[in-house]
PLY file of the C-alpha trace (Angstrom):
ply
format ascii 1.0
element vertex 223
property float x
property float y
property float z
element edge 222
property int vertex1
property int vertex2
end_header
-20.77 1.66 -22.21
-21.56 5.40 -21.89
-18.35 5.99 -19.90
-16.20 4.38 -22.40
-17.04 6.18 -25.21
-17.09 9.64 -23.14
-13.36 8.29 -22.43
-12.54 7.44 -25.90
-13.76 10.67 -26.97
-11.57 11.96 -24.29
-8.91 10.44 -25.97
-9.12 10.70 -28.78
-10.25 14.74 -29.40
-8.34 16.37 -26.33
-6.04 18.81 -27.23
-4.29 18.00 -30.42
-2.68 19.64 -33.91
-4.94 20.50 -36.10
-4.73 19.92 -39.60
-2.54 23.51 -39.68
0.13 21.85 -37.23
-1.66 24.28 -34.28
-1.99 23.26 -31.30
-5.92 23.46 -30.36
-8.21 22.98 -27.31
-10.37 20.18 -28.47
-12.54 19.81 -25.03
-12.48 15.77 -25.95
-15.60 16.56 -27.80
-16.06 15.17 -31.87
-18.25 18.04 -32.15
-15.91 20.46 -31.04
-13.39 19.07 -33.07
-15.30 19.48 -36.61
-16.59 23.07 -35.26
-12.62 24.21 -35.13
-11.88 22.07 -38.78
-14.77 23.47 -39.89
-13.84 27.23 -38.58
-9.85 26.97 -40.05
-10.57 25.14 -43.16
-14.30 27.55 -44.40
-14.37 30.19 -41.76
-17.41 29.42 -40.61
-17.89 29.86 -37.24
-20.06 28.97 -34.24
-21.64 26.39 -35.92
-24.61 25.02 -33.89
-24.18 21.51 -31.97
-27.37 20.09 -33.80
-26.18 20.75 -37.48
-23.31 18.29 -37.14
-26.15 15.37 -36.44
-28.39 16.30 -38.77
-28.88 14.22 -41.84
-27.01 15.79 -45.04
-30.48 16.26 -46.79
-31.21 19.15 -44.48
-27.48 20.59 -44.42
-26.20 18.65 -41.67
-23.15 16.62 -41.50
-24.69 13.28 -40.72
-22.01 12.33 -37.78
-24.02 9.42 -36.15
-23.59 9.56 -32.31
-22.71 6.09 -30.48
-24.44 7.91 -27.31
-27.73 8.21 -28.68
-28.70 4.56 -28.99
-26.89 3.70 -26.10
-28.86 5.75 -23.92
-32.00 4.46 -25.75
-31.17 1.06 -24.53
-30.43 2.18 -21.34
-34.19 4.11 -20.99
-35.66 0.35 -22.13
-33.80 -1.84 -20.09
-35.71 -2.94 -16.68
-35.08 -1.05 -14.07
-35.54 -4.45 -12.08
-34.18 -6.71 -13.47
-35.56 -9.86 -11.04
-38.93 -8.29 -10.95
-39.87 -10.47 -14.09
-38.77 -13.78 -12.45
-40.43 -12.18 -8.55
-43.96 -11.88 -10.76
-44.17 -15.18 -11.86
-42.98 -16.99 -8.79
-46.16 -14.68 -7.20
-48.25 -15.96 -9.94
-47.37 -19.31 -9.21
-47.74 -19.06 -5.37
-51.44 -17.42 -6.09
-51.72 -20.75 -8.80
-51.13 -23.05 -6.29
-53.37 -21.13 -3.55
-56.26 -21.23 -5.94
-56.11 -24.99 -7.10
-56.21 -26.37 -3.49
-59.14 -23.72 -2.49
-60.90 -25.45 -6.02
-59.66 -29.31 -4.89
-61.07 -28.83 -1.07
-64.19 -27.30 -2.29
-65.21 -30.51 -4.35
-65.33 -28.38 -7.30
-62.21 -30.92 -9.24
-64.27 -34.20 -8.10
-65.47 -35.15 -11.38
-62.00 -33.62 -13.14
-61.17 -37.63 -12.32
-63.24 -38.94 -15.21
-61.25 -37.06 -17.42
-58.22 -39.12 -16.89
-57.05 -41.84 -18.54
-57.78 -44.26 -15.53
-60.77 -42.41 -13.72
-60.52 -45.42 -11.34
-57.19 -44.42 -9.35
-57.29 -43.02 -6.56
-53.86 -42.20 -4.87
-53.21 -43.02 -0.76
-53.36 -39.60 0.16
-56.47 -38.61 -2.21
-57.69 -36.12 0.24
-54.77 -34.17 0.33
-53.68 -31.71 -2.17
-50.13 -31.22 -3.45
-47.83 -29.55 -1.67
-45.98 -26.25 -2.93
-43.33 -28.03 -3.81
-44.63 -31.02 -6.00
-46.70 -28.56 -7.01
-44.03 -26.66 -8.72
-41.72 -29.63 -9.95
-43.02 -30.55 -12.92
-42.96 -26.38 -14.47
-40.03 -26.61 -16.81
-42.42 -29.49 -18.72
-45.46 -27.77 -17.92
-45.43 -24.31 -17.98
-43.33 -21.71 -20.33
-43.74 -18.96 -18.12
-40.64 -19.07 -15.81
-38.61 -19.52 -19.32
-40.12 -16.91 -21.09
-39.25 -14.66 -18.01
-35.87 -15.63 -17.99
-35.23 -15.35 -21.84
-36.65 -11.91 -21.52
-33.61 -11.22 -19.23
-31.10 -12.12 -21.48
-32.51 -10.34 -24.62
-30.97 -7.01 -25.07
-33.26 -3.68 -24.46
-34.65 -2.63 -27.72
-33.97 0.90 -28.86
-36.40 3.19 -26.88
-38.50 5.91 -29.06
-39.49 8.99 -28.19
-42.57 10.99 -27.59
-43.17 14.70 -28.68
-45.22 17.51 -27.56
-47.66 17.95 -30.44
-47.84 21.91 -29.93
-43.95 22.14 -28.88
-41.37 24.12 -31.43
-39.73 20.45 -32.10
-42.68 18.90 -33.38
-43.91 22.16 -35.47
-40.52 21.88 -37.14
-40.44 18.69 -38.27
-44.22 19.29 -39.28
-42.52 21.97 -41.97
-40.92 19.39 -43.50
-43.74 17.48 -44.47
-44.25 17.26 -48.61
-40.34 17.57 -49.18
-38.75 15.09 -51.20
-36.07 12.66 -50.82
-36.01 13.13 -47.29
-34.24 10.55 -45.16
-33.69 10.58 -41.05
-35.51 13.78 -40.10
-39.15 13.59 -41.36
-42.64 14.04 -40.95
-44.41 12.30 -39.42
-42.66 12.00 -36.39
-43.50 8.34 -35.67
-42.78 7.65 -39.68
-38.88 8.20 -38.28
-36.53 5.23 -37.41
-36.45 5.28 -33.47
-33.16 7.08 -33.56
-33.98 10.55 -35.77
-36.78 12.22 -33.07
-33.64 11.72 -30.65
-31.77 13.88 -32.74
-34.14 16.16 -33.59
-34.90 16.71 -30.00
-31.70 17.32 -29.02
-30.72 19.68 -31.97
-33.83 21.99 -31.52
-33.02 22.10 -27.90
-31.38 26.17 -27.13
-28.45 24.85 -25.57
-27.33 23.07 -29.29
-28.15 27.20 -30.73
-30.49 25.37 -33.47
-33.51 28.09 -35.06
-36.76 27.17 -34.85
-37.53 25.36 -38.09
-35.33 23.00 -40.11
-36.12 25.16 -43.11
-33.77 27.64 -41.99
-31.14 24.93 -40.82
-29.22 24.40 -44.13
-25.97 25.21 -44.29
-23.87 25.63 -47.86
-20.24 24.14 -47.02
-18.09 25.51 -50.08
-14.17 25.33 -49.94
0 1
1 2
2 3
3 4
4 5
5 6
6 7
7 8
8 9
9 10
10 11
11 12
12 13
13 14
14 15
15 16
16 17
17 18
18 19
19 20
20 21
21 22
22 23
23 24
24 25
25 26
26 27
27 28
28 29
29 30
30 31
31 32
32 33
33 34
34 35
35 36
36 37
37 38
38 39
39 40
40 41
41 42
42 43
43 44
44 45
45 46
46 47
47 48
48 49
49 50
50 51
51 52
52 53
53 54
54 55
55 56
56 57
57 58
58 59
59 60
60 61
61 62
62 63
63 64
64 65
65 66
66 67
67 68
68 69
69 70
70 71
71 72
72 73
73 74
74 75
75 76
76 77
77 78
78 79
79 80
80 81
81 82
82 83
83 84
84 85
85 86
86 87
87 88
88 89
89 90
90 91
91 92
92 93
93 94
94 95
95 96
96 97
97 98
98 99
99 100
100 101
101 102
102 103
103 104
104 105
105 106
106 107
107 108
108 109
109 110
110 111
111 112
112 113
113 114
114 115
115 116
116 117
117 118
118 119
119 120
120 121
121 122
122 123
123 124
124 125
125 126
126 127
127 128
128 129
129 130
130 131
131 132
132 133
133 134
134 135
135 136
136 137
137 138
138 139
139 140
140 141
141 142
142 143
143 144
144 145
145 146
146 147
147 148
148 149
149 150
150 151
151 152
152 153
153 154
154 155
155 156
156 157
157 158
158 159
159 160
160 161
161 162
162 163
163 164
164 165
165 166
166 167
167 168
168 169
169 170
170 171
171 172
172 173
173 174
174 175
175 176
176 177
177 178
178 179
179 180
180 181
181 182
182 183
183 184
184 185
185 186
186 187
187 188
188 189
189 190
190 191
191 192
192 193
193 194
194 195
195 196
196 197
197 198
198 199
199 200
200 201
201 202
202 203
203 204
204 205
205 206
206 207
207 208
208 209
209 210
210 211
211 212
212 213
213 214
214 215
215 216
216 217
217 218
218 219
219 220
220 221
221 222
């Protein structure tokens, strides 16, 4: 999925007119795109990376990036996929182990009375089940091996993000704490949806050119 949109973008923002007819390098970049618009149409230039993202409240333009939760997904997905359905075969191998070291020991003896005939007793009572019966009867008896493979077919769920409590990122969104009518980027940090400390990572990072507190980040677009 990431490759596709990097070649839609591509596409889609490579060099092309601008809205003066000329012809501009676009670098196949939506951000670079605006940054040009934004440069012929208010003369503003070198607008940072991060203010484009940014929720309108705090003077950004709000462009929601398709990469973001896409790469969230892809930090929650298993790494392993088959390592879900490996565990509980191992579970059930140990399972099995452990009921025939229990049946041989004499310790299940009396389990019999607790049947509904306490009286029958099979031909090969002194042997325990093999592996395989063992295992036969799971998809009645046991949810495990479906609730391992139904975890394989649900999609990843959106992956958060931690912060560094004494890092610029966190102090900034800390300054924003008592504004009003805030929505995306706010305190607290864990308060946000799962895709905002994304973006606020990435536009207080110094290669998106951001300042160090979102109180200084507004930005007054006037025609």
């Amino acid at each position: 999925m990431l490759p596709t949109h990097e070649r839609i973008q591509l596409k889609i923002f490579s060099s092309s007119a601008d809205t003066a007819g000329a012809e501009a390098s676009r670098n196949g970049s939506v951000v670079e795109f605006l940054r040009q618009t934004i440069e012929h149409r208010f003369g503003v230039k070198d607008v940072p990376d991060g203010h484009f993202s940014f929720p309108s409240e705090i003077g950004g333009l709000d462009v929601q990036s398709p990469f973001v939760s896409l790469i969230q997904r892809r930090e929650a997905a298993e790494k392993q996929p088959g390592k879900s359905i490996d565990e509980y075969f191992k579970k059930e191998r140990e399972a099995h182990k452990e009921a025939k070291a229990r049946f041989e020991s004499g310790e299940t003896t009396d389990a019999r009375y607790q049947s509904p005939d306490p009286d029958f007793k099979p031909e090969d009572a002194d042997a325990f089940f093999s592996s395989e019966e063992f295992v036969s009867s799971r998809k009645i008896l046991d949810d495990g091996l479906r609730g391992a493979y139904e975890k394989l077919l649900s999609p990843p769920k959106e992956q958060g993000l931690d912060y560094d409590d004494r890092g610029v990122v966190m102090n900034a969104v800390a300054a924003l704490s008592g504004q009003q009518n805030l929505r995306g980027i706010s305190a607290p940090w864990y308060g946000m949806e799962s895709y905002w400390p994304w973006v606020a990572q990435l536009g207080m990072d110094r290669r998106w050119g951001m300042a160090s507190s979102f109180r200084n980040a507004r930005l007054d677009w006037q025609e």
